[in-house]
Backbone as a chain_set.jsonl record, in Angstrom:
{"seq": "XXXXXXXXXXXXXXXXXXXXXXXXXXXXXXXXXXXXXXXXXXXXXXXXXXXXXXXXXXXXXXXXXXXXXXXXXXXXXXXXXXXXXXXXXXXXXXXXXXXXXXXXXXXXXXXXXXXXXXXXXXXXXXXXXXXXXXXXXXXXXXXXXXXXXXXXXXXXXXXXXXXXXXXXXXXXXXXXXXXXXXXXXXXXXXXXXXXXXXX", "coords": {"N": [[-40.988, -115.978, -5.06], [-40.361, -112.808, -4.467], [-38.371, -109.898, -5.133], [-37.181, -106.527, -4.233], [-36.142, -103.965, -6.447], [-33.618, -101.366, -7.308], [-34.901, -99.724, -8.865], [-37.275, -100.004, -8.589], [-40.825, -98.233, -8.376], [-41.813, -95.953, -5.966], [-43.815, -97.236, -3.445], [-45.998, -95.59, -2.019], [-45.974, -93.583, -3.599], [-48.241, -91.756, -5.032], [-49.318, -92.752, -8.462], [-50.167, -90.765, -10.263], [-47.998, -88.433, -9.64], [-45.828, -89.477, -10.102], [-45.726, -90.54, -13.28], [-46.128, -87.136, -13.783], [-44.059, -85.878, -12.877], [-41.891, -87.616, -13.995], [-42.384, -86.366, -17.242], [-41.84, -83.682, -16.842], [-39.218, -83.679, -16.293], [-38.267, -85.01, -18.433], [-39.012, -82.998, -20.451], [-37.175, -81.083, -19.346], [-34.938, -82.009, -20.484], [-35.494, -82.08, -22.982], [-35.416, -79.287, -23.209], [-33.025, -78.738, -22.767], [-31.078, -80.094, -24.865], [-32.187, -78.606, -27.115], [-30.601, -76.375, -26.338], [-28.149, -76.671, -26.75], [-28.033, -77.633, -29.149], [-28.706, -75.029, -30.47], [-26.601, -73.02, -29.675], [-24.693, -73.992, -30.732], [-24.796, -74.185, -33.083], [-24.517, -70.935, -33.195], [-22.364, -71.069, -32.923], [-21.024, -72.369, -35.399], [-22.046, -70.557, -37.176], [-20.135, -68.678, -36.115], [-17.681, -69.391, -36.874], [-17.427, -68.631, -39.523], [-15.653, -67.185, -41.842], [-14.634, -63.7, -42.47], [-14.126, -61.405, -44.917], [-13.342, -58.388, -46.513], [-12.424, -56.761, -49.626], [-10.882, -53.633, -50.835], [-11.036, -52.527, -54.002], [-9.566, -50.306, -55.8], [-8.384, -49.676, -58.553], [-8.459, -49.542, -62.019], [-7.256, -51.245, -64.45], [-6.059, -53.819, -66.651], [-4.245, -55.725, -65.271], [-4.53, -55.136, -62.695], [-7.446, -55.456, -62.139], [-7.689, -58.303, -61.98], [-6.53, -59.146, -58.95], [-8.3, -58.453, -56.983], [-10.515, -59.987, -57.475], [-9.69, -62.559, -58.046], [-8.814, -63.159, -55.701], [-11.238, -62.933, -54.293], [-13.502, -64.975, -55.513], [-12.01, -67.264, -54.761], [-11.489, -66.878, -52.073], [-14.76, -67.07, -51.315], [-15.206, -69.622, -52.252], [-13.731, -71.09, -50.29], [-15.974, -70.597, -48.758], [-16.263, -68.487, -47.432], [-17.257, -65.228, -46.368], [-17.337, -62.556, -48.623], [-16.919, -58.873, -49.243], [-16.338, -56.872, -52.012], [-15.499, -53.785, -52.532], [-15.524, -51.299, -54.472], [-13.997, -48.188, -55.378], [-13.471, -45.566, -56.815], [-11.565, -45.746, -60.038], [-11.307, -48.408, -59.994], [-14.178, -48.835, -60.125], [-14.62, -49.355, -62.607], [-14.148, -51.782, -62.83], [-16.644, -52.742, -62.325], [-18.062, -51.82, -64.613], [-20.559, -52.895, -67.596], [-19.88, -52.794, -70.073], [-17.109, -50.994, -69.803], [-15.442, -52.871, -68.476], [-14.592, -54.906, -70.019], [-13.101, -53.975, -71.992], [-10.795, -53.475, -70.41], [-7.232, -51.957, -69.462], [-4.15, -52.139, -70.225], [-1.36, -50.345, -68.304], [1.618, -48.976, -69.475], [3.82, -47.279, -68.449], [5.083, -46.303, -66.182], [4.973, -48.96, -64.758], [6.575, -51.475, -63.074], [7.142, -54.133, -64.05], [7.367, -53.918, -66.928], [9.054, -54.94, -69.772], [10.719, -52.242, -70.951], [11.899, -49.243, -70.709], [9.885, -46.09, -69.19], [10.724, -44.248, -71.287], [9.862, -44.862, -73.764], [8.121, -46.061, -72.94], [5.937, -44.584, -72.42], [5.451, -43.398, -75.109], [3.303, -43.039, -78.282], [0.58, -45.259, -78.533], [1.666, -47.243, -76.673], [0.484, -48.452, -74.659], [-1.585, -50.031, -76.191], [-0.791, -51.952, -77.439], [0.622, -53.321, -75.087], [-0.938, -54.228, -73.602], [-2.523, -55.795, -75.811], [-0.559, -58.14, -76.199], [-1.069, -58.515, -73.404], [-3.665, -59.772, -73.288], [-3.435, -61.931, -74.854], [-1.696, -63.318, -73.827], [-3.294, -64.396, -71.501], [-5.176, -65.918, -73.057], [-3.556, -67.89, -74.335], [-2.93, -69.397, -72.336], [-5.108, -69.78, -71.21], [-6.301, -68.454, -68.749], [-8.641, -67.592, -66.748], [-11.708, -64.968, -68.057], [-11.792, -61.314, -67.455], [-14.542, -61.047, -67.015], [-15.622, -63.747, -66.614], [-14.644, -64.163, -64.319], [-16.156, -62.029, -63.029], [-18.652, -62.862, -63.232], [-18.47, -65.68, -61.72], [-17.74, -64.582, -59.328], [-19.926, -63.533, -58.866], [-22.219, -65.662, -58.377], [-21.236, -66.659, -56.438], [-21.883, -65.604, -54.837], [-20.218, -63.531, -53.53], [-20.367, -60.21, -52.572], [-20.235, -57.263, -54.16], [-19.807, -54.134, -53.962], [-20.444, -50.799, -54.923], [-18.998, -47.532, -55.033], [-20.874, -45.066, -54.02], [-20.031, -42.296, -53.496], [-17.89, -41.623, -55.6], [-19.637, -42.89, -57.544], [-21.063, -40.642, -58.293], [-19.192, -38.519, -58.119], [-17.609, -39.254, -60.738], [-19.562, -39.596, -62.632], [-21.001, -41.669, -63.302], [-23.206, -44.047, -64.709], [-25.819, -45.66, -62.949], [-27.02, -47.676, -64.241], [-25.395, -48.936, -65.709], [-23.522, -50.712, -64.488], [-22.993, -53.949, -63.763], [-25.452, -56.37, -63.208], [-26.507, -56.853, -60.214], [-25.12, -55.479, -58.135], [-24.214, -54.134, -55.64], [-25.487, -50.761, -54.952], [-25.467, -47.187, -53.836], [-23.771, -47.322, -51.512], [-21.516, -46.001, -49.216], [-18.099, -44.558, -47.777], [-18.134, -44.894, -44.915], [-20.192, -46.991, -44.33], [-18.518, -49.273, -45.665], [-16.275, -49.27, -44.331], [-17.025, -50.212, -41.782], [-17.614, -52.98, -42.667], [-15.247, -53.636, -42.855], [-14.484, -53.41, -40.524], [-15.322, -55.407, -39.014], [-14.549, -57.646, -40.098], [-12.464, -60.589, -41.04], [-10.324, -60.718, -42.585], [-8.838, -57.44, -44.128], [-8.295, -55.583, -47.38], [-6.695, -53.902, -49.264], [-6.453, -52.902, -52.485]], "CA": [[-40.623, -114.957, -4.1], [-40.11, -111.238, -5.512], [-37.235, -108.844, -4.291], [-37.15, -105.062, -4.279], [-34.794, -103.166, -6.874], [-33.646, -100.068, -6.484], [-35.802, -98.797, -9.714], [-39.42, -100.257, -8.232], [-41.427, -96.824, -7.753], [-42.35, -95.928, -4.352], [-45.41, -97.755, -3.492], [-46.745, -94.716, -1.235], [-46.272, -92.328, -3.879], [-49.153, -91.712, -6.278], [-49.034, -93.115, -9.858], [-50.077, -89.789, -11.092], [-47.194, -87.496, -9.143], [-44.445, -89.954, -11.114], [-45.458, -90.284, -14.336], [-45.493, -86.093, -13.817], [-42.12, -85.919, -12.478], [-41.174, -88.414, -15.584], [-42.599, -85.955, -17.904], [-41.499, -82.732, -16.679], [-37.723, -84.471, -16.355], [-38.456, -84.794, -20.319], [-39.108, -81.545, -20.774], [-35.984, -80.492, -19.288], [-33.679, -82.83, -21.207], [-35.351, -81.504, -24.083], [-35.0, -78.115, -23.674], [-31.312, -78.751, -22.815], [-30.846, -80.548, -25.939], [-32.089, -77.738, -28.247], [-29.877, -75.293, -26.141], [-27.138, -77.245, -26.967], [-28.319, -77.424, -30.667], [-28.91, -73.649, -30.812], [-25.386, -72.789, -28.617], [-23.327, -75.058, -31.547], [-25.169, -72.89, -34.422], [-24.441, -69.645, -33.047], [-20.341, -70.894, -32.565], [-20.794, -72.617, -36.405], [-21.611, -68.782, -38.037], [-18.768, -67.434, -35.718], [-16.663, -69.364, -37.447], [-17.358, -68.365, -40.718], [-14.09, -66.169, -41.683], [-15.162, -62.889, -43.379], [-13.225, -60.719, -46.188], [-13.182, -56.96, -47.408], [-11.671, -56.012, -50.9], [-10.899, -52.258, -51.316], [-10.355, -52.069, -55.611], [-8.844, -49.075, -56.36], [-7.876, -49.508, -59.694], [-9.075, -50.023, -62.838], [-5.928, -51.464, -65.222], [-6.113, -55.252, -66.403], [-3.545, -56.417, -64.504], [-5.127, -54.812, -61.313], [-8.788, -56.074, -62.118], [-7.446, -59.745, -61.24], [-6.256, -59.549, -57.825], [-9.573, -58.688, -56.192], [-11.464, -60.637, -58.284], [-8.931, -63.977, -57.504], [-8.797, -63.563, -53.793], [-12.457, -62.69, -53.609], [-13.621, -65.824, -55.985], [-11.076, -67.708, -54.083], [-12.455, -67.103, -50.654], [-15.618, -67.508, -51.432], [-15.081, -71.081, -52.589], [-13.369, -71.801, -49.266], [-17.206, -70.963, -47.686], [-15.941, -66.86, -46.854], [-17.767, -64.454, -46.285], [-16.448, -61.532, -48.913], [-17.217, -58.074, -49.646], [-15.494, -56.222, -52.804], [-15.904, -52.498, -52.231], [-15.36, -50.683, -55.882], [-14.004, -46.832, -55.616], [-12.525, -44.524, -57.974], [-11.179, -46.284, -61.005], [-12.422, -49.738, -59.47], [-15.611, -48.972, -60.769], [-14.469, -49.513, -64.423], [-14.209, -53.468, -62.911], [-18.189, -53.084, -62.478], [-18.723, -51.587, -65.828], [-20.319, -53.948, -68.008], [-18.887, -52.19, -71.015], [-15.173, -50.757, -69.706], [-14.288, -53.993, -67.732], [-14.312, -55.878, -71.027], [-11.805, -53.535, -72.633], [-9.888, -52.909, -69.611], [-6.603, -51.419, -70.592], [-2.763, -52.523, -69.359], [-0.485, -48.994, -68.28], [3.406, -49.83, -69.733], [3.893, -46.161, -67.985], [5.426, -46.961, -64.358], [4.914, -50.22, -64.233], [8.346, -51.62, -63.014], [7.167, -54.672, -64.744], [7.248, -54.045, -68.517], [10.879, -54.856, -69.906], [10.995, -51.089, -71.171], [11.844, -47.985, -69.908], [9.18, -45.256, -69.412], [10.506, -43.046, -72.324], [9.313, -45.85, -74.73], [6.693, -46.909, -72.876], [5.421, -43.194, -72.994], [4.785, -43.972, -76.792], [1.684, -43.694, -78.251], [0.394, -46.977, -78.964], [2.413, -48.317, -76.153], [-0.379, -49.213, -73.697], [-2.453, -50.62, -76.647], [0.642, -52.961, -77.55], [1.55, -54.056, -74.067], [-2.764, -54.386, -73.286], [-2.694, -56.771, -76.547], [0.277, -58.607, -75.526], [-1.302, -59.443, -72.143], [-4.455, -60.526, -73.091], [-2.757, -62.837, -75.726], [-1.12, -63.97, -72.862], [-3.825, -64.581, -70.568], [-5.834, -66.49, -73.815], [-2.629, -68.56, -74.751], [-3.229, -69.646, -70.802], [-6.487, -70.171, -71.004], [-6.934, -68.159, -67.593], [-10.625, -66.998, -66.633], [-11.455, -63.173, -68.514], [-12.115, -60.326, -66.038], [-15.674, -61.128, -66.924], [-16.01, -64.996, -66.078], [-14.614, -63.732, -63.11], [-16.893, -61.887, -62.08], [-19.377, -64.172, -63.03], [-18.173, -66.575, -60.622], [-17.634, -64.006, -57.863], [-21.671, -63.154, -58.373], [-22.683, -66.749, -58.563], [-20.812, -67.534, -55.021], [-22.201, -64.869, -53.624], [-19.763, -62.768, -53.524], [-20.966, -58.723, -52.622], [-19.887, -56.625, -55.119], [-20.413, -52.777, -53.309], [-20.05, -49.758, -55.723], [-18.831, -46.442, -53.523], [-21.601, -44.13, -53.87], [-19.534, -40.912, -53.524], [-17.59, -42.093, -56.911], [-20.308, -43.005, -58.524], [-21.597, -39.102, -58.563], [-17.763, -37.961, -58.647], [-17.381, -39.627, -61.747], [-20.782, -39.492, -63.149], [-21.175, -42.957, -63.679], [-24.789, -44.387, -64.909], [-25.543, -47.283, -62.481], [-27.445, -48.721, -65.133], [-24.453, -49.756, -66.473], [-23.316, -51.648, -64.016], [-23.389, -55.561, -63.972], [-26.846, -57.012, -62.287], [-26.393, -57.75, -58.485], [-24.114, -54.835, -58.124], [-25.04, -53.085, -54.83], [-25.066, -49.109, -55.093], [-25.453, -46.534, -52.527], [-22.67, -47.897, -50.745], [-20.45, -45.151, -48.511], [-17.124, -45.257, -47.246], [-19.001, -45.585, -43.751], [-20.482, -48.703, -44.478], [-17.18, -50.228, -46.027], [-15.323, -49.439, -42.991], [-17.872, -51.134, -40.558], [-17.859, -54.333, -42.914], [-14.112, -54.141, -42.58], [-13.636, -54.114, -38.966], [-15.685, -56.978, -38.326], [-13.748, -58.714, -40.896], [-10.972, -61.057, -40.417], [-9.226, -59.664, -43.794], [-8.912, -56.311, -44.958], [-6.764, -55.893, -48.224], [-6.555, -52.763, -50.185], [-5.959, -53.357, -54.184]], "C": [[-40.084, -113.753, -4.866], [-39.141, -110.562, -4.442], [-37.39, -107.72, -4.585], [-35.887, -104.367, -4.84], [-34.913, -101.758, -6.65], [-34.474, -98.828, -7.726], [-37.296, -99.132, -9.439], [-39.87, -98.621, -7.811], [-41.619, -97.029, -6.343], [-43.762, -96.354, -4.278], [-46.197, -96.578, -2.914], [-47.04, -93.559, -1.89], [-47.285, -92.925, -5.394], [-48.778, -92.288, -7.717], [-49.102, -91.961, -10.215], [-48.502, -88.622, -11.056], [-45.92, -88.403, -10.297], [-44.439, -89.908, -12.518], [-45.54, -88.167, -14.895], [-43.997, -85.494, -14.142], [-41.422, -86.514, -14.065], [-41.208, -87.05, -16.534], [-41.737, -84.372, -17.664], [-39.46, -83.07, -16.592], [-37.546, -84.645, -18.128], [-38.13, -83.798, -20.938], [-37.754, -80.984, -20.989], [-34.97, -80.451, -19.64], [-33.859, -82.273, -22.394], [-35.051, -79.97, -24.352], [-33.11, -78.027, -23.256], [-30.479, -79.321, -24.089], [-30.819, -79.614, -27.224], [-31.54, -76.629, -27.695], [-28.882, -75.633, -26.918], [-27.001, -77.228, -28.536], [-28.034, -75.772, -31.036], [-27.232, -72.87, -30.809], [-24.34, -73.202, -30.165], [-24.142, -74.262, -33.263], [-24.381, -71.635, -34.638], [-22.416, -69.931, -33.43], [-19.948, -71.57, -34.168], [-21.035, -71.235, -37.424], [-20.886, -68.262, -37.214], [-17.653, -67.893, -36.296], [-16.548, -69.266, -38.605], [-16.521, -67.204, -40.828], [-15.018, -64.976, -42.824], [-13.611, -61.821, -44.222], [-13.575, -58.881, -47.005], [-12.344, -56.768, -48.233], [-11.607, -54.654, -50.878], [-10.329, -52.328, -52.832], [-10.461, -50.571, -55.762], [-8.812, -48.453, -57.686], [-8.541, -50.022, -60.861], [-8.443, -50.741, -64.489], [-6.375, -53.03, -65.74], [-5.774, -55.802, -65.813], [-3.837, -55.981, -63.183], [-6.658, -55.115, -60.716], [-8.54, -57.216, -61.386], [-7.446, -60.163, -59.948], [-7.361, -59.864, -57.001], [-10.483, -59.449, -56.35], [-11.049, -62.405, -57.753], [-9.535, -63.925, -56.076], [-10.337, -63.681, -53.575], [-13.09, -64.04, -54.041], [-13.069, -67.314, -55.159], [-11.588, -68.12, -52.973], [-13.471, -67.552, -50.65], [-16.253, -69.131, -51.555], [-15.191, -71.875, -51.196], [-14.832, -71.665, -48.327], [-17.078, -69.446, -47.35], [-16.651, -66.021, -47.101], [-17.928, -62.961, -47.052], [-17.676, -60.408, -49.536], [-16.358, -57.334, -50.523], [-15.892, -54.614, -52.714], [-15.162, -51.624, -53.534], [-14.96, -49.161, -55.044], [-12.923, -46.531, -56.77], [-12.332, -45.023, -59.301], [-11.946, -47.95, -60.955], [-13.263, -49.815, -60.012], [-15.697, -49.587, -61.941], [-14.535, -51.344, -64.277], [-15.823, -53.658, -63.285], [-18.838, -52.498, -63.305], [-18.601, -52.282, -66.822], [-19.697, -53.538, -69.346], [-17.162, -51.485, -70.988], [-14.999, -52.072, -69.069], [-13.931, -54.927, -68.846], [-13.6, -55.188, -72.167], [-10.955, -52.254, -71.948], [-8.374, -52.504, -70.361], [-5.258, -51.954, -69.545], [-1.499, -51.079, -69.577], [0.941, -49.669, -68.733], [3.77, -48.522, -68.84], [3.964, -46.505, -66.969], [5.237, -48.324, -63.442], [6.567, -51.358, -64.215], [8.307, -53.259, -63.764], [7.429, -55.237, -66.145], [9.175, -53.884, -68.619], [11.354, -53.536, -71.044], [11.057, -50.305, -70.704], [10.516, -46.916, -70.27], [9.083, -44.411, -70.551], [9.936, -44.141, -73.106], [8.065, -46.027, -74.451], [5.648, -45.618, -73.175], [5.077, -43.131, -74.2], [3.32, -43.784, -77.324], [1.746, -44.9, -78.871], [1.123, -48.271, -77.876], [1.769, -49.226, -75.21], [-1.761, -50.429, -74.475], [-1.607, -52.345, -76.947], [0.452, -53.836, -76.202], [0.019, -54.643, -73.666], [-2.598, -56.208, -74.638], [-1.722, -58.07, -76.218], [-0.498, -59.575, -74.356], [-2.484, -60.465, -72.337], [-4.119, -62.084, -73.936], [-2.587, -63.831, -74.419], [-2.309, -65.137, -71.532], [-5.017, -65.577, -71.447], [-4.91, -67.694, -74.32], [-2.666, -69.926, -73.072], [-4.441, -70.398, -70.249], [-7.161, -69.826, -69.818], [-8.542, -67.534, -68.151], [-10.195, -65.2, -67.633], [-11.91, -63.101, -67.11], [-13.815, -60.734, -66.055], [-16.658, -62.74, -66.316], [-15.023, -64.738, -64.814], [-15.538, -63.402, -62.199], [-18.479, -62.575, -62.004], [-19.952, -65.16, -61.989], [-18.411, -66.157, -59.538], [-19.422, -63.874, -57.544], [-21.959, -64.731, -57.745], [-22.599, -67.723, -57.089], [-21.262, -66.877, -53.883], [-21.286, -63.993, -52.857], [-20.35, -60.731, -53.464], [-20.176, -57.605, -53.246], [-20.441, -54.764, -55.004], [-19.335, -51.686, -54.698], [-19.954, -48.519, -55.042], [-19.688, -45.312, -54.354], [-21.144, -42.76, -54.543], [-18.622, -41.163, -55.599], [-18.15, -41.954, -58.131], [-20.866, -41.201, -58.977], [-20.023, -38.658, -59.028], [-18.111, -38.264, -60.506], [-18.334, -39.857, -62.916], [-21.244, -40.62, -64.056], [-22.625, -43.375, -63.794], [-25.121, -45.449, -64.317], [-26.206, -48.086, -62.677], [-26.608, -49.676, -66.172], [-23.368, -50.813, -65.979], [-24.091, -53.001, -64.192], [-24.643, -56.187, -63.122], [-26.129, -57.625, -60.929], [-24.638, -56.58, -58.009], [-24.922, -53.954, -56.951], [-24.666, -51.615, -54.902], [-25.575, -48.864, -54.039], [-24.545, -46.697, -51.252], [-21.558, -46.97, -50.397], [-19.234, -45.361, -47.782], [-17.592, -45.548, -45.497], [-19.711, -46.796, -44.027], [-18.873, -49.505, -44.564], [-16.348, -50.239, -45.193], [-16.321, -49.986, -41.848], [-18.195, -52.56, -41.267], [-15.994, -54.206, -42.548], [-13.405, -54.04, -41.889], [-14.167, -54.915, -38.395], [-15.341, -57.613, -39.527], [-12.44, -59.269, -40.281], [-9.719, -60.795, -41.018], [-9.723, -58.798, -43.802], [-7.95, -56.4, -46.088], [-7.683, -54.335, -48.869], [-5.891, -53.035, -51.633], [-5.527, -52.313, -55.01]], "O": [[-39.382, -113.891, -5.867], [-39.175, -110.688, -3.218], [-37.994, -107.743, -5.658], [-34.865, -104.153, -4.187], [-35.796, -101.103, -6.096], [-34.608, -97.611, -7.596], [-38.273, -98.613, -9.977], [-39.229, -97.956, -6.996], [-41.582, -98.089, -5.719], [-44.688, -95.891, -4.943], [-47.317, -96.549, -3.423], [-47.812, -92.684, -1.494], [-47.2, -93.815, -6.24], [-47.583, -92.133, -7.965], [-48.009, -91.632, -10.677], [-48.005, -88.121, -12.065], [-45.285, -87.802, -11.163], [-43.49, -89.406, -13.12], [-45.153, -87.8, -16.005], [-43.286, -85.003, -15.018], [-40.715, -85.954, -14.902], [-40.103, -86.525, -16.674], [-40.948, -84.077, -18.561], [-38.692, -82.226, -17.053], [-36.559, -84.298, -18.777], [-37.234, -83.63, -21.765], [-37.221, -80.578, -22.021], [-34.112, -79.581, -19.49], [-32.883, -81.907, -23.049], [-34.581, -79.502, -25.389], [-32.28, -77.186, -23.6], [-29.306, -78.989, -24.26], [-29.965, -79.634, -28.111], [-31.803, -75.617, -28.345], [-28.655, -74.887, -27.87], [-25.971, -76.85, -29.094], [-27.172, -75.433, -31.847], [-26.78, -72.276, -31.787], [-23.326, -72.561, -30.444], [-23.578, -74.001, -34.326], [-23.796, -71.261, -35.654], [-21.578, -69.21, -33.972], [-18.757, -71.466, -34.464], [-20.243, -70.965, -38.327], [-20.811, -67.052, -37.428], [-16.656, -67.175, -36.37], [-15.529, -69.784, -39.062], [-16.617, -66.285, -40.015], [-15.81, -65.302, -43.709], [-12.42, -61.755, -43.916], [-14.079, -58.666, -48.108], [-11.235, -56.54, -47.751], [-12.786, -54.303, -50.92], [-9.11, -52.183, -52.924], [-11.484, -49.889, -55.818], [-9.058, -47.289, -58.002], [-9.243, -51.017, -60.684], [-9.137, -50.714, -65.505], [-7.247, -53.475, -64.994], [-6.523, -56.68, -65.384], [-3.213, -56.652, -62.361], [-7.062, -55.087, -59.554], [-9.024, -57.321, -60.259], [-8.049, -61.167, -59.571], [-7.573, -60.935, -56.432], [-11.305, -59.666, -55.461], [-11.824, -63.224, -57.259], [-10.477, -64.526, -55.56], [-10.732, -64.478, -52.724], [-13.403, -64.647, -53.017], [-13.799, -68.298, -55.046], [-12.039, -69.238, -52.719], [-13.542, -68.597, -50.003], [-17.297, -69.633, -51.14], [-15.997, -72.736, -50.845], [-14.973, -72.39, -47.342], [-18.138, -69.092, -46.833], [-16.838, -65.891, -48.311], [-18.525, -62.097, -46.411], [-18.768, -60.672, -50.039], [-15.361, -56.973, -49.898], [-17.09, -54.507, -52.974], [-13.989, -51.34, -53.294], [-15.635, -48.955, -54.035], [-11.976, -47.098, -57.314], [-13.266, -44.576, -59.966], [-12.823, -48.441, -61.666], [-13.444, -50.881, -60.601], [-16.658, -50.263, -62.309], [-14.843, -52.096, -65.202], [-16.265, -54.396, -64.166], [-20.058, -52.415, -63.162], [-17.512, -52.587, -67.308], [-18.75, -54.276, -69.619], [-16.315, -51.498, -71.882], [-13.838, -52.379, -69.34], [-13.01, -55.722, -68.661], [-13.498, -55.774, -73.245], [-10.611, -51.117, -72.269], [-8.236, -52.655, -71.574], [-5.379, -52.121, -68.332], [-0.911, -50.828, -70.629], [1.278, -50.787, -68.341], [4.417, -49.13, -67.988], [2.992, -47.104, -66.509], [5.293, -48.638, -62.253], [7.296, -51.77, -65.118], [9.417, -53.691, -64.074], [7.626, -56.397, -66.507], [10.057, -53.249, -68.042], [12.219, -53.765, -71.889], [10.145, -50.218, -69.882], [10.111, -46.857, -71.431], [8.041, -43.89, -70.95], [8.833, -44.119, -72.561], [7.11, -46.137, -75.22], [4.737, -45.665, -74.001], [3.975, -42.589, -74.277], [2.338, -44.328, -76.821], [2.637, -45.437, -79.528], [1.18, -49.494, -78.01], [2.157, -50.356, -74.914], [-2.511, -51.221, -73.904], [-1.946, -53.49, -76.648], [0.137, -55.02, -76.312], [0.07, -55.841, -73.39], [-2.587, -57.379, -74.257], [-2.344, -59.1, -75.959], [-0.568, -60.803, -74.309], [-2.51, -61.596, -71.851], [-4.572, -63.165, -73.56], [-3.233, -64.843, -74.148], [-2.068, -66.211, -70.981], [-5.854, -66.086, -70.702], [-5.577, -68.618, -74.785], [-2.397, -71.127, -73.095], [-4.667, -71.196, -69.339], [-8.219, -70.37, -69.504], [-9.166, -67.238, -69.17], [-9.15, -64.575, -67.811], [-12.209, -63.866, -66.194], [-14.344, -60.7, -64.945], [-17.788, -62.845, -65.838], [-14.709, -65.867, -64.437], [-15.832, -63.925, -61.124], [-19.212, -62.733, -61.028], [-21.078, -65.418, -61.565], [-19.053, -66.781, -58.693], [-20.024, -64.036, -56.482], [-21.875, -64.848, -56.523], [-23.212, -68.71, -56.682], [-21.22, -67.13, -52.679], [-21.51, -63.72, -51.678], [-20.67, -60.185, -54.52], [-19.362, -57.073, -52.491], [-21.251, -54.245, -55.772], [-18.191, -51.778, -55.143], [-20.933, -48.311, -54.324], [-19.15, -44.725, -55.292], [-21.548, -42.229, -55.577], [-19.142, -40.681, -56.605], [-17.801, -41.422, -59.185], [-20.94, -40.855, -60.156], [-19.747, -38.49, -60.216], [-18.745, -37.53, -61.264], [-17.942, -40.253, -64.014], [-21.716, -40.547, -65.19], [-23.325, -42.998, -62.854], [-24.834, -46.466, -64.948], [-26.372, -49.082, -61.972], [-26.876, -50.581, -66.962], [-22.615, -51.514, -66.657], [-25.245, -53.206, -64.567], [-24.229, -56.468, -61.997], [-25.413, -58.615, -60.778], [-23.502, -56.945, -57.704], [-25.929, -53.276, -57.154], [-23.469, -51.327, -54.906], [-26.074, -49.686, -53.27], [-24.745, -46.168, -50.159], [-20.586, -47.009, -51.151], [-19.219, -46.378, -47.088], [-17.219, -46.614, -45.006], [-19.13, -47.713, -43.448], [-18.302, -50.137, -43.675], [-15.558, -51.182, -45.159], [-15.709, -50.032, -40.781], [-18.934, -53.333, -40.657], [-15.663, -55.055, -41.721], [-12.197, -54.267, -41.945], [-13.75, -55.315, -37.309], [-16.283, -58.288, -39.94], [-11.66, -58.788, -39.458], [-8.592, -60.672, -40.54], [-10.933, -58.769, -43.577], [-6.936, -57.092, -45.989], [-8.858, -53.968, -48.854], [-4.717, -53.4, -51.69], [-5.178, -52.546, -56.167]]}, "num_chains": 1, "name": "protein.A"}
């Protein structure tokens, strides 16, 4: 004796109309599935955190900062842009960044007063000194720095206007160094950023 569950098809309705229905019910699960896929993409690159550098400067002890944080971030998965002007530039020259120079001249750091440090020879001194320091240490140079920063994918923007100011050859910049880069651009990467920092 046979009983009637409540998944037996309808006997009255067509075989063809159900396995339809089945199929088109498929369909719909699947395209809800790769919304859902797509939807959880879009909210995994919103949370990628992004980063603007402004370097300023072009000193040893002022090369580092941007170079750290940006290296840094990057690691953590971040999104970063370093934006070179004025002196800055000397970070993305492959010949001055590798005999960057350390000021003893207003730096409230150095354990001398300005008239001394005013000296000649005093910035070559306090320059030798640091790198000593920074080789005694075994920290990264400014150059396996930036190394790293290329390597992570780090964007490395050279400011345009600068580069003419200063009549810089931007063949002498480091490979993967973007040029043409205006302070209009660098201010529309760094208001859809989540940092800004100025160096």
């Amino acid at each position: 004796m046979s009983t009637e569950t409540e998944d037996a098809p309808d006997a009255d309705a067509p075989a063809g109309d159900t396995e339809a229905a089945d199929v088109e019910a498929l369909r719909e699960r699947v395209d809800e599935l790769e919304q859902q896929l797509s939807d959880a993409a879009v909210e995994t690159d919103d949370d990628t955190k992004s980063m603007v550098i402004v370097a300023t400067k072009g000193t040893l002890d002022m090369a580092y900062p941007p170079l750290i944080l940006a290296s840094t971030a990057a690691a953590f998965g971040w999104d970063v842009t370093v934006f070179h002007t004025f002196w800055g530039l000397d970070i993305l020259h492959e010949e001055r960044s590798k005999d960057l120079k350390l000021s003893a001249v207003g730096n409230p750091n150095m354990p001398v007063p300005n008239a001394i440090a005013s000296l000649p020879g005093m910035d070559r001194m306090t320059t030798k000194m640091m790198r000593k320091r920074i080789d005694d240490n075994e920290t990264a140079s400014i150059g396996e720095l930036l190394d790293t920063c290329f390597d992570m994918g780090v964007e490395m923007q050279a400011c345009q206007m600068t580069i003419d100011l200063m009549d810089y050859d931007e063949d002498d910049f480091y490979d993967g160094v973007t040029v043409g880069v205006g302070a209009a651009t660098a201010l529309e990467r760094m208001a859809d950023a989540d940092v800004q920092l100025l160096v």
